[in-house]
SEGU-687011 format. One record per residue (C-alpha): x, y, z. Coordinates in steps of 0.02 Angstrom, whole numbers, plus 32768, in hexadecimal, padded with zeros to 4 digits. Layout:
! SEGU-687011
XYZ
...
! end
This chain:
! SEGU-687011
369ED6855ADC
36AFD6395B98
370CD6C65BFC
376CD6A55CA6
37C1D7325D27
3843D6E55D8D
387DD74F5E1A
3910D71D5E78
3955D76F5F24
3A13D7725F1A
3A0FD7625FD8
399CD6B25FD5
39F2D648602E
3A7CD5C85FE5
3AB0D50F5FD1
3B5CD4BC5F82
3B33D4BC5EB4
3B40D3FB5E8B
3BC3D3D85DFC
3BBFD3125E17
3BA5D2FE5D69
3C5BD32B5D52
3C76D27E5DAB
3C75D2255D02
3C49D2005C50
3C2CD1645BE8
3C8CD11F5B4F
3C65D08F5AE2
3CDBCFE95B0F
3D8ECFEC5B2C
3DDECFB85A7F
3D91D05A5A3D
3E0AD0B65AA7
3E9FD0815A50
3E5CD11459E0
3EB2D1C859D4
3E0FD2185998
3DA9D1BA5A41
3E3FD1F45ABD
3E2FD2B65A71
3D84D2AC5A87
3D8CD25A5B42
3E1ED2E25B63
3DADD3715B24
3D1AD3585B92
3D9CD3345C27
3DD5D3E75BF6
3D5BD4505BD2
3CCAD3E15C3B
3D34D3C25CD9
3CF8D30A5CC9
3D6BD2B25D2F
3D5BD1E55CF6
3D21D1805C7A
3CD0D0D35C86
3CBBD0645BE7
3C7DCFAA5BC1
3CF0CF0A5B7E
3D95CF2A5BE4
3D8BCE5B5BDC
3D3DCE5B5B26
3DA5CDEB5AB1
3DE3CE6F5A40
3E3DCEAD5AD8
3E9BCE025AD4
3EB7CDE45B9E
3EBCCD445B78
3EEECCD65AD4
3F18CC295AAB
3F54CBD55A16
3E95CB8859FC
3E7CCC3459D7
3EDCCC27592B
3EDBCB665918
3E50CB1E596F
3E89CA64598D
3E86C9FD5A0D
3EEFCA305A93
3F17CAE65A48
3EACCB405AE2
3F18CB035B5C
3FB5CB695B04
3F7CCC0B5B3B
3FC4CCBC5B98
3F7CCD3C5BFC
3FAACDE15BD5
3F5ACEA85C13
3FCECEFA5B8D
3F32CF365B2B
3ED8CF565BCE
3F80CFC35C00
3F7CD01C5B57
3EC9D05B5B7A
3ED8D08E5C24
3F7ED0ED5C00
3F0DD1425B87
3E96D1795BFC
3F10D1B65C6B
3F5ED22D5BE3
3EC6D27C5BD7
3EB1D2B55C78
3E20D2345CAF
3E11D19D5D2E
3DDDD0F85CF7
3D4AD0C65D45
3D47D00B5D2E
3CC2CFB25CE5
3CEDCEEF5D00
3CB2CEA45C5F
3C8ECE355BEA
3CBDCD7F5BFF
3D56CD505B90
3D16CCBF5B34
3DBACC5C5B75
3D5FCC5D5C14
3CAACC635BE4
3C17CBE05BFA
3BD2CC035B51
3BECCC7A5AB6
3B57CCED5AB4
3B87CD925A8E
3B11CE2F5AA1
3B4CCEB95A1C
3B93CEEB598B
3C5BCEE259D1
3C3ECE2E5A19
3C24CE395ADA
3C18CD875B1F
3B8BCDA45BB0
3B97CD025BE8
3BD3CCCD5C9D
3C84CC725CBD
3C8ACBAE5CAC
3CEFCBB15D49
3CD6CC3F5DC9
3D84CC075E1C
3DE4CC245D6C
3D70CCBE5D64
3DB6CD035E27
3E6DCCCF5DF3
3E5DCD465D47
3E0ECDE05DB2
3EA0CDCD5E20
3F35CDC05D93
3EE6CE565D60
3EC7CEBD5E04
3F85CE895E12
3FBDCECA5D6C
3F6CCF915D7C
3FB9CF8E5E29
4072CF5E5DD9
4053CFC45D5B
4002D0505D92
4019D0655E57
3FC2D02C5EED
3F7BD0E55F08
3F45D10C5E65
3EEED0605E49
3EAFD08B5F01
3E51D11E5EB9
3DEBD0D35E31
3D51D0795E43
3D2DCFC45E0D
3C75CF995DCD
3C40CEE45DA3
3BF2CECD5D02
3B7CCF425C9B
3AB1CF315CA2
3AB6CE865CD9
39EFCE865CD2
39F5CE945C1A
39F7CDE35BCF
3A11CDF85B1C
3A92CE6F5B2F
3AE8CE8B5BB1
3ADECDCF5C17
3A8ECD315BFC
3A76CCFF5CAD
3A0ECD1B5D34
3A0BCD9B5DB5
3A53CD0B5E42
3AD0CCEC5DC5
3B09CDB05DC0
3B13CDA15E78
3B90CD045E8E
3BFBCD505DFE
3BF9CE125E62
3C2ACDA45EF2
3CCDCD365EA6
3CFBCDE65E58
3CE8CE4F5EF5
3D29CDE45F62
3DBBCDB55EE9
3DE2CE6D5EC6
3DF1CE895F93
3E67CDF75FB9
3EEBCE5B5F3A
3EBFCF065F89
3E31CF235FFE
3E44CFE15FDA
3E01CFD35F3D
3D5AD0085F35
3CD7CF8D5EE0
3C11CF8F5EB7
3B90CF705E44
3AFBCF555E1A
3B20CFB65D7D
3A63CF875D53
39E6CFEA5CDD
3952D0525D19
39A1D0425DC3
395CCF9E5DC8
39A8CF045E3F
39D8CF8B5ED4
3980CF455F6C
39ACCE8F5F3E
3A5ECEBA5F28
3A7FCF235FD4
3A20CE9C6017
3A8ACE075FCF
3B31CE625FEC
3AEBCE7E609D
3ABDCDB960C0
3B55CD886082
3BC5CDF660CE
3C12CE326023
3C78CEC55FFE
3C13CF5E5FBA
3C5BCFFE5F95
3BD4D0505F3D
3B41D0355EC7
3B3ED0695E1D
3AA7D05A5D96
3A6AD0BB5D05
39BCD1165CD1
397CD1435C28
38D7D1A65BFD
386ED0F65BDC
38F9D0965C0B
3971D03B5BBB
3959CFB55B30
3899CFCF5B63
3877D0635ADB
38ADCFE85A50
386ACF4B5A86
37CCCF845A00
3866CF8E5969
389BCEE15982
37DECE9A598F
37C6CEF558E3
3865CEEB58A3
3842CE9B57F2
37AECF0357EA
381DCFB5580A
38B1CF6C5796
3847CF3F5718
380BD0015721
38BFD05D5732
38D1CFE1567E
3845D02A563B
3867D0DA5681
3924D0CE5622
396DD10956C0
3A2BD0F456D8
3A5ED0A2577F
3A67D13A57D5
39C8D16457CF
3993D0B857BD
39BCD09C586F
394BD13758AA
38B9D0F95836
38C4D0415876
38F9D0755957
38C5D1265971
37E9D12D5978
37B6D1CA59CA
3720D17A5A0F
37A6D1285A93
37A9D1DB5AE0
36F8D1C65B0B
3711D1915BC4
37B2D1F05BE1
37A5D2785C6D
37E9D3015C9A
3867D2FB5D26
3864D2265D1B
3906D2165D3D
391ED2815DEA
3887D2155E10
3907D1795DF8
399BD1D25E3D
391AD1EE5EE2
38F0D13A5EF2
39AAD0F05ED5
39EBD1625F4E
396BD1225FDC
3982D0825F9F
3A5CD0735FBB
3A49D0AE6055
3AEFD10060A2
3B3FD0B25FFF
3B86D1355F8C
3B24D1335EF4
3B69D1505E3E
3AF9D15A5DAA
3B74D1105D12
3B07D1345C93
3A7AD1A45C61
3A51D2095BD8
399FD25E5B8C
3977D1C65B1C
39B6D11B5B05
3994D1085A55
3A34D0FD59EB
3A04D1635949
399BD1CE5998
39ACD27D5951
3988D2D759FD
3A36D2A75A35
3A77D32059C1
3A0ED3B459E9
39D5D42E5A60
3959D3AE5AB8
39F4D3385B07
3A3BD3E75B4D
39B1D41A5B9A
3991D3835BC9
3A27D3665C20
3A23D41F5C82
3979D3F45CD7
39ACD3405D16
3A77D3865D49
39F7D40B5DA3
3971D3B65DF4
39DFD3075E3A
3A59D37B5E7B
3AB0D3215F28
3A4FD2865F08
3AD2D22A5EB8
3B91D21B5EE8
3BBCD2265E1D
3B60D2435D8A
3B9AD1E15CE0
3B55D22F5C4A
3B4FD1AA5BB6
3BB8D1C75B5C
3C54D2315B17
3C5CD21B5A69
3BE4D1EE59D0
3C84D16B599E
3C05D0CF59EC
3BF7D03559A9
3B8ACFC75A08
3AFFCFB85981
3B77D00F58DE
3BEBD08958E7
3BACD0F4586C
3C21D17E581A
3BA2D20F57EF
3BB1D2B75840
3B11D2B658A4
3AD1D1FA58B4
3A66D21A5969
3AF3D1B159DF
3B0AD1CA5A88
3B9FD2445A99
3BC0D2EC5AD1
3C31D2F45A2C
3C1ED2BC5980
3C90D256592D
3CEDD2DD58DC
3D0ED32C5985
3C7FD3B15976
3C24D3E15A29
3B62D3B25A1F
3AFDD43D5A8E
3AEFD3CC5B01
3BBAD3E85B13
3BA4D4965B2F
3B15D4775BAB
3B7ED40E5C1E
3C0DD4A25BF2
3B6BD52F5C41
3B6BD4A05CDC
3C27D4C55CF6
3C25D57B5CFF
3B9AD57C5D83
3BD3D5EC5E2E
3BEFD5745EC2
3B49D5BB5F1C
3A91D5915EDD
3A06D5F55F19
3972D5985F68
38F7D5D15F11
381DD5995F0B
382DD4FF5E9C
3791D4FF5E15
37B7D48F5D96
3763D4D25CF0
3789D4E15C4C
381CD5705C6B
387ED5615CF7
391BD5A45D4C
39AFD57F5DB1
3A07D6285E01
3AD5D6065E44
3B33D6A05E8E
3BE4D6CF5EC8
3BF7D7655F1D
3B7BD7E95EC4
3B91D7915E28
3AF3D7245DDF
3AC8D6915D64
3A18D6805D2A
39FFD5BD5CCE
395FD5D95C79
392ED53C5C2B
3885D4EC5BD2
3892D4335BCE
380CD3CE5B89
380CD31A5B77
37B2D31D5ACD
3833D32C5A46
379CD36259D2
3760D3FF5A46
378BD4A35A0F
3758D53E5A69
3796D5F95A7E
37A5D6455B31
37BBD6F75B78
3826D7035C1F
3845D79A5C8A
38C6D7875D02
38DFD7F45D8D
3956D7F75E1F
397AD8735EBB
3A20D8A15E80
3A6BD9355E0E
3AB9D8DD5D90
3B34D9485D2A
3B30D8B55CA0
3AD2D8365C5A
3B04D7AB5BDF
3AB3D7105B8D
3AEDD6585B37
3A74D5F95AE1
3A5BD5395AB5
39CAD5515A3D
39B5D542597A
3A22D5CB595A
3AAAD5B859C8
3B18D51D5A09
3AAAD4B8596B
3B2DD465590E
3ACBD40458BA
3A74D47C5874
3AFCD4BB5824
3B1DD41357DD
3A7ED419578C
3AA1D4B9574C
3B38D47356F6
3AD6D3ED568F
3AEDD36E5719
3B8BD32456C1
3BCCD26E570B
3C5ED2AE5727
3C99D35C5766
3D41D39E5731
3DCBD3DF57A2
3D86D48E577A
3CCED4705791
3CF3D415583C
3D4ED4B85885
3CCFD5315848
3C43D4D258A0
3CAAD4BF5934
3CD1D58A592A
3C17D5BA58FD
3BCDD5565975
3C2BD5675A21
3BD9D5BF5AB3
3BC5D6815AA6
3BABD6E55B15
3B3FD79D5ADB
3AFAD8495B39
3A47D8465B6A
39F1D8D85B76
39B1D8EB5C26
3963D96E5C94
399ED9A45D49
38EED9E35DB3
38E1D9FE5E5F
3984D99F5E8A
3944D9025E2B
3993D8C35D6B
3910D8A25CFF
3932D8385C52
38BAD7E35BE9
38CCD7725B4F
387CD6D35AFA
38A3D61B5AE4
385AD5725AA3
3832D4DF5ADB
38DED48B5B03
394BD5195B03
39BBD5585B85
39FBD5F65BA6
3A74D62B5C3E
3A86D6CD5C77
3B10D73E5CCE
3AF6D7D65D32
3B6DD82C5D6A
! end
């Protein structure tokens, strides 16, 4: 067993603990938020998290109906040109939102098809990715609806959202069939359409993948004297659509195995999208290592990262356990002050661009299941929260344990965390801690296989499809953050504690 003595002086010096992953979360598209179950979970994570906004895709998508026509219903000649706009869905949404506590933060997209150049749509709900036949009719619909969430919703308030234009625009079969130049003339009839209704309202973009398209978009906005607010983009451990791209090359070959295989569609999905062998070239700390080269690369620009999570897979089981919490403690951690706001992807496992599936645990994105049930990597963003205001500078090693120390007065929090980018490695560590204080306490919570492991208790229940009323409370009870004693020894004027953990746990101490 691989042991590791931390020693921390209370008196090292200090610098402003980061909690810019507060800024935001991610959920799904718009018409999902018409749901109860989606605004408790969005309200919960506002609550408990101290998440501030939310950003989603399809405020534009046709189930959203913006914009309708009697071609719609009876397509004859003639019928499209009977036809209404009309934000009452839109308002219906954001009124949501605001109950809960959040922001909006506006994603700009997709194209209704009423003003779209073609009909190719990218995912399961129907996105049309295409660019506007008219960029003029385009401006003219931005504007109508820049107008309406001022009328209804107040200069000031609209004033303090933030507007982003489109969603991965360098993902073709998904997310845009166009070309980068064409992302660029449709940012620039949005921005500049957006600031002739209210140039207070802050607009940006990218919104790219992998950070990708930076340079050339400061630098177009620059030439062309645009209006930029900010950039936004996204990272993912291998990035994106990229981890899959093997699936769809195989993909008769895999379905023809989950067939064989009898698996359900559940795990049907994981068998055909989630191949370990994609973690091969994942590293540890990738995305700071993205965060560092975005935030060089926007310049004076703030910088928001709108999504991010520990694997991009949909299915994959690691979103449901330990790994995605630990996970998400080392990057919140090591990007800290890099970024102006930090976007975790996403809030709840109710998701449907692929299928929404209805199982308990079906490896989604979100910090919640779709019964409402906190994943650990809920409770590690709830251990983010509670951090003092004041983080020790301490001799960065990066290893296979590592620590974060946060203090307030002569009170002190010990993250102890051992992240590994290998879902599949499983070792056992011994850590001493010890700190120049007298502590008159000590106390430990755990995200590990015992505790914060819903899932695990799922399994222990038979894995049933569907939990009852009952079952969901009792894993919610069982499996909430605890805090315990540790037994501890006081020498010399130091605190001494030891204890063990495995690869991807996290534990967080208090000493006070």
């Amino acid at each position: 067993m691989k042991k590791f003595l931390f020693e921390i002086d209370i008196n090292a010096p200090v610098a402003p603990t980061d909690y810019s992953w507060q800024f935001g979360v991610g959920c799904d598209h718009a018409y999902m938020l018409h749901r109860s179950d989606v605004c408790e979970h969005i309200k919960l994570v506002h609550d408990e998290l101290g998440i501030k906004s939310v950003r989603f895709h399809g405020i534009f998508d046709d189930d959203m109906l913006t914009i309708q026509s009697f071609a719609d219903y009876v397509p004859v000649p003639g019928a499209e040109k009977i036809r209404e706009l009309n934000f009452r869905q839109v308002a219906h949404v954001y009124d949501n939102v605001l109950k809960t506590g959040m922001k909006p933060f506006v994603e700009l997209s997709f194209m209704p098809s009423a003003l779209a150049s073609g009909t190719k749509t990218g995912l399961h709900y129907k996105n049309n990715i295409t660019m506007p036949k008219d960029l003029n009719e385009w401006a003219e619909y931005i504007k109508a609806f820049i107008k309406f969430l001022i009328e209804r919703y107040g200069r000031e308030e609209v004033e303090s959202w933030k507007f982003e234009v489109w969603n991965e625009p360098d993902l073709p079969y998904v997310f845009f069939d166009a070309t980068q130049q064409d992302y660029f003339t449709l940012y620039a009839a949005t921005a500049k359409a957006i600031k002739s209704v209210d140039g207070r309202i802050q607009v940006g973009g990218p919104s790219s993948s992998a950070c990708k398209w930076i340079p050339e978009f400061v630098d177009f906005c620059n030439k062309n004297s645009l209006p930029c607010d900010f950039i936004s983009t996204h990272h993912y451990p291998g990035d994106a659509f990229g981890n899959t791209i093997s699936a769809y090359t195989r993909l008769k070959e895999l379905v023809d195995d989950t067939v064989d295989k009898g698996l359900d569609l559940t795990d049907g999905i994981k068998n055909i999208f989630y191949h370990i062998e994609n973690f091969a070239g994942w590293t540890k700390g990738g995305l700071t290592a993205l965060d560092k080269k975005a935030r060089a690369e926007a310049g004076d620009l703030p910088l928001y990262i709108t999504e991010w999570n520990s694997c991009s897979i949909f299915g994959a089981p690691v979103h449901d356990e330990k790994y995605s919490a630990c996970f998400a403690v080392k990057t919140c951690l090591d990007s800290a002050h890099l970024t102006d706001g930090y976007m975790f992807w996403c809030c709840s496992d109710i998701f449907e661009e692929i299928l929404c599936l209805n199982k308990p645990f079906v490896g989604s994105f979100g910090l919640v299941t779709t019964d409402g049930i906190p994943k650990p990597n809920f409770w590690a963003f709830k251990m983010l929260k509670e951090l003092y205001p004041e983080r020790l500078i301490l001799p960065y090693a990066e290893d296979d344990v590592e620590i974060a120390a946060f203090k307030s007065g002569n009170k002190l929090q010990v993250l102890i965390y051992a992240q590994n980018a290998k879902p599949t490695v499983d070792e056992c560590f011994g850590v001493v801690v010890k700190v120049n204080m007298k502590a008159r306490s000590v106390k430990m919570a755990a995200i590990d296989s015992q505790n914060c492991n819903p899932k695990g208790e799922w399994e222990k229940l038979g894995k049933p499809d569907v939990l009852t009323p009952a079952q969901v409370e009792t894993i919610k009870r069982d499996t909430a953050l605890k805090w315990r004693g540790v037994p501890f020894k006081t020498e010399g004027g130091q605190t001494v504690a030891e204890l063990t953990l495995r690869t991807n746990d996290v534990v967080m101490l208090t000493l006070e």
